[in-house]
C-alpha positions as CSV (number, residue, x, y, z in Angstrom):
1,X,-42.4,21.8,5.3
2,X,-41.3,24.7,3.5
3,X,-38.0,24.9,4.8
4,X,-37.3,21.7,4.2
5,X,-39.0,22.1,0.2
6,X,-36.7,25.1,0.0
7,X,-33.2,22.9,1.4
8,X,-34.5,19.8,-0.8
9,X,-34.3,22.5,-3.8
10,X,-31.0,24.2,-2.6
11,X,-29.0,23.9,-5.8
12,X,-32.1,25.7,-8.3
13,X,-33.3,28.0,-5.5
14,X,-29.5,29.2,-4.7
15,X,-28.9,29.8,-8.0
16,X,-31.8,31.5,-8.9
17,X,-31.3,34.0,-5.4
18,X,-28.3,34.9,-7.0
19,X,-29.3,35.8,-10.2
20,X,-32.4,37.7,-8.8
21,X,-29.9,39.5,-6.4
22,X,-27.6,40.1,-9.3
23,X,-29.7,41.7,-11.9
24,X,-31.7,43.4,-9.1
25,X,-28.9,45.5,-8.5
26,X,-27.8,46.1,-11.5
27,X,-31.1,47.5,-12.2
28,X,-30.9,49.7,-9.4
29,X,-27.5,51.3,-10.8
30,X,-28.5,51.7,-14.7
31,X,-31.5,52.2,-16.3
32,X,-32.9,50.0,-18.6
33,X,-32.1,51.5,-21.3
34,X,-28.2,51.1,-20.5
35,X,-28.9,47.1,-19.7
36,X,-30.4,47.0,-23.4
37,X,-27.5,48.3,-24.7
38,X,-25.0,46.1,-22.8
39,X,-26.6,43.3,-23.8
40,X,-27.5,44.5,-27.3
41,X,-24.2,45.4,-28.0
42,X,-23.1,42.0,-27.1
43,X,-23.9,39.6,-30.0
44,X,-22.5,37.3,-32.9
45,X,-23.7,35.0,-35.5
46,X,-23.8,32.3,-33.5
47,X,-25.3,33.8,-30.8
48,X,-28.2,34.9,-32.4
49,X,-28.6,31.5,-33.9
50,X,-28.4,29.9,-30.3
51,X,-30.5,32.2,-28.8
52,X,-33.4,32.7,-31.8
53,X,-33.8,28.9,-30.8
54,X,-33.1,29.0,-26.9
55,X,-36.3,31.3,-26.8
56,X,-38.9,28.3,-28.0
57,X,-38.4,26.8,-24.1
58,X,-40.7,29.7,-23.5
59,X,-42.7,29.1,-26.0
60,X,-46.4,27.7,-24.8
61,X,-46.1,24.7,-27.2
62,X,-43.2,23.9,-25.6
63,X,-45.0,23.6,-21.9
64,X,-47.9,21.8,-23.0
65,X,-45.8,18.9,-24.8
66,X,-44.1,18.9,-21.3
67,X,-47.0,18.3,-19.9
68,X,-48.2,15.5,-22.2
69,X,-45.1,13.8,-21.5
70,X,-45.7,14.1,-18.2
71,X,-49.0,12.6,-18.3
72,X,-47.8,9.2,-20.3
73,X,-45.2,9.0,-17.2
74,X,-47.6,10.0,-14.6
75,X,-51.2,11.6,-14.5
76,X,-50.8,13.1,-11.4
77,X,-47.6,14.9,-12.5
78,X,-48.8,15.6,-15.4
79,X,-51.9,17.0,-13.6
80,X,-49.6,19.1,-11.9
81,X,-47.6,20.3,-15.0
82,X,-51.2,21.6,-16.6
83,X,-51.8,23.7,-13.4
84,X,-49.0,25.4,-13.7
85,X,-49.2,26.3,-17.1
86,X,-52.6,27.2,-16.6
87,X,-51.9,29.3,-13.4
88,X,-48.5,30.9,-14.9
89,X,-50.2,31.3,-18.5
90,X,-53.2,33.3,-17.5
91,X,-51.4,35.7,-14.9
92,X,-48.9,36.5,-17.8
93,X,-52.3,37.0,-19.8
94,X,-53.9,39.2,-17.4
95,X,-50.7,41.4,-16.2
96,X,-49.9,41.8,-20.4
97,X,-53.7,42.5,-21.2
98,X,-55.5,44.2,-18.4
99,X,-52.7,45.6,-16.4
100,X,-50.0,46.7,-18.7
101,X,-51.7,47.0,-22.0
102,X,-49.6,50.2,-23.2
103,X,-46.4,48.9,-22.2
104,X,-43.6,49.3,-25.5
105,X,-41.6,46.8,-26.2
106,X,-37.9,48.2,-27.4
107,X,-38.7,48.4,-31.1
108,X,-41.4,50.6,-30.6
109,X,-40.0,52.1,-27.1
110,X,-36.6,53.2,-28.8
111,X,-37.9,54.3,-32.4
112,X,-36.6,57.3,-32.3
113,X,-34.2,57.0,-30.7
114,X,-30.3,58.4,-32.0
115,X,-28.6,55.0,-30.8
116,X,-28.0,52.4,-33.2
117,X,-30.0,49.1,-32.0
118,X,-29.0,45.5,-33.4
119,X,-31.9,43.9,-34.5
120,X,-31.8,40.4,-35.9
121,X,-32.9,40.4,-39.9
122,X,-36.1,38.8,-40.4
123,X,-37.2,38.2,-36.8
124,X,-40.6,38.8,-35.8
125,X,-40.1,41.3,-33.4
126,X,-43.1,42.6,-31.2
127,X,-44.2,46.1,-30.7
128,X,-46.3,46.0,-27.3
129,X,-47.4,44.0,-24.4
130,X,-44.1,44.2,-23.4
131,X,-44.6,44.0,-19.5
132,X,-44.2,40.9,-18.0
133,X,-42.6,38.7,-20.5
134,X,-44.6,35.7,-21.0
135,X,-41.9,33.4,-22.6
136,X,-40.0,34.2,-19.5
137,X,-42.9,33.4,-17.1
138,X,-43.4,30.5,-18.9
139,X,-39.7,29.2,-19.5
140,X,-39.2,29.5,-15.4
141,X,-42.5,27.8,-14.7
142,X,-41.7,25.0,-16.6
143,X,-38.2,24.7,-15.4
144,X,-38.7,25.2,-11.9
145,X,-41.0,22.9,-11.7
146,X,-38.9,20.0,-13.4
147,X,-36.3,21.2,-11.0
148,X,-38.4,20.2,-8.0
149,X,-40.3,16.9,-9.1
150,X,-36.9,15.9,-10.2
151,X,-35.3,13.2,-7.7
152,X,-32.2,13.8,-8.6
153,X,-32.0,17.1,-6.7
154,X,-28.5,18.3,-8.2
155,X,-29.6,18.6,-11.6
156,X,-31.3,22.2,-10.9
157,X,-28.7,23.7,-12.1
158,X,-29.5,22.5,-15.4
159,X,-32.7,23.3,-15.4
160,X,-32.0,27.1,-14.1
161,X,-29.8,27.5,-17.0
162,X,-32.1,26.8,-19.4
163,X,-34.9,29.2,-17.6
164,X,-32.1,31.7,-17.2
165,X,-31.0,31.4,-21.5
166,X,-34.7,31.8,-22.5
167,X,-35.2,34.7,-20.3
168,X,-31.7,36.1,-21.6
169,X,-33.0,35.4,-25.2
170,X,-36.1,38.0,-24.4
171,X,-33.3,40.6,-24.5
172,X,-30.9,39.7,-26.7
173,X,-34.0,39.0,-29.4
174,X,-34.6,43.0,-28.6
175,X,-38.1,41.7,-27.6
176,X,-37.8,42.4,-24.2
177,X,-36.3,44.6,-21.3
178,X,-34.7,43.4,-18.7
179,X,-37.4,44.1,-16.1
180,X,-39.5,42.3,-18.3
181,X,-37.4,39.0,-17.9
182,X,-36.9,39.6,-14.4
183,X,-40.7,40.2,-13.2
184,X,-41.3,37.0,-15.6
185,X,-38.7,34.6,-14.0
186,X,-40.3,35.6,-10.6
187,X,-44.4,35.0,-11.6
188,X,-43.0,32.1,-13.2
189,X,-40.9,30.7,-10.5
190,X,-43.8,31.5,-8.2
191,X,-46.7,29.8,-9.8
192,X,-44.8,26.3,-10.1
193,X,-43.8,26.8,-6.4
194,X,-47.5,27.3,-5.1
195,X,-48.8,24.7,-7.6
196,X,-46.3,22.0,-6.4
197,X,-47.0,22.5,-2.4
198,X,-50.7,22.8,-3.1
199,X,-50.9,19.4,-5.1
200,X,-47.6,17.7,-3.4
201,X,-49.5,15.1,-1.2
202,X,-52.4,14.2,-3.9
203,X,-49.4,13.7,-6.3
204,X,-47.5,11.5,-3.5
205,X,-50.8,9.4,-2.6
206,X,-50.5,8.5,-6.1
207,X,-47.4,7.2,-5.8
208,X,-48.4,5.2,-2.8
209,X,-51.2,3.9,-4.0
210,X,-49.7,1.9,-6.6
């Protein structure tokens, strides 16, 4: 069954082993503090616009009216949808809170520092908890798992672009590093995939049962 979940998925889970392979070695070859300032360095009006938006996918409010439209369609998907959110949410909870508690976030990581950071004027940006990013975690989660209930299989790439834009936003928002994003697309990513195999069948009985 699993090969077959991961071939039924090719287009979302091909894209996504690319960008994981991608950014993982670029991460091996500069330090985070050099991918900052690559991607802080690239900016413009309208990108901070785009992204100051983008970022909401990862919001929490963002999953949970997911899931309530999920649960009009179908209960049992909507079911689903909660479980991730609920699975994804409290690991991102636990890793941020009890695990990394003293992890800086780049405002307060780079506060001294002699480069020049861009920061957005009059964003809200975070000082701590900065390890894993949740809006990541929960931008992936939600996407991955649209990606795999969805029957038209060759729409994932839509749905990894916008995980992949909210997780860029984490950086380009200076809220973020880029391990941040990438541990968070990962948790994410995972928790949808265990949820959907774990609840698969009950979901499909459903359908049969009609």
């Amino acid at each position: 069954m699993l090969p077959y979940f991961f071939r039924r998925n090719r287009v979302f889970f091909l894209l996504y082993a690319l960008l994981l392979i991608g950014v993982g070695v670029l991460q091996l070859l500069y330090t985070q503090e050099r991918l900052m300032q690559w991607v802080n360095v690239r900016n413009s009006p309208g990108a901070d616009v785009f992204f100051t938006y983008t970022t909401y996918f990862g919001d929490g409010a963002f999953f949970v009216i997911v899931c309530v439209i999920l649960l009009i369609y179908n209960w049992r998907v909507g079911a689903m949808a909660w479980a991730s959110f609920a699975f994804s949410s409290l690991t991102s909870l636990f890793l941020k809170l009890v695990v990394f508690p003293d992890r800086l976030r780049p405002l307060k990581f780079f506060e001294h520092s002699t480069y020049q950071y861009r920061v957005i004027e009059g964003l809200n940006i975070y000082s701590y908890n900065s390890f894993p990013s949740g809006h990541t975690i929960s931008a992936f989660a939600v996407f991955s798992l649209l990606a795999f209930i969805d029957e038209r299989r060759g729409r994932g790439w839509f749905f990894f672009a916008l995980a992949f834009l909210t997780g860029y936003s984490r950086v380009y928002l200076f809220q973020h590093f880029v391990e941040d994003a990438y541990v968070g697309s990962l948790i994410g990513t995972t928790a949808s995939i265990l949820v959907y195999l774990f609840l698969r069948r009950w979901v499909a009985a459903g359908e049969t049962g009609r």
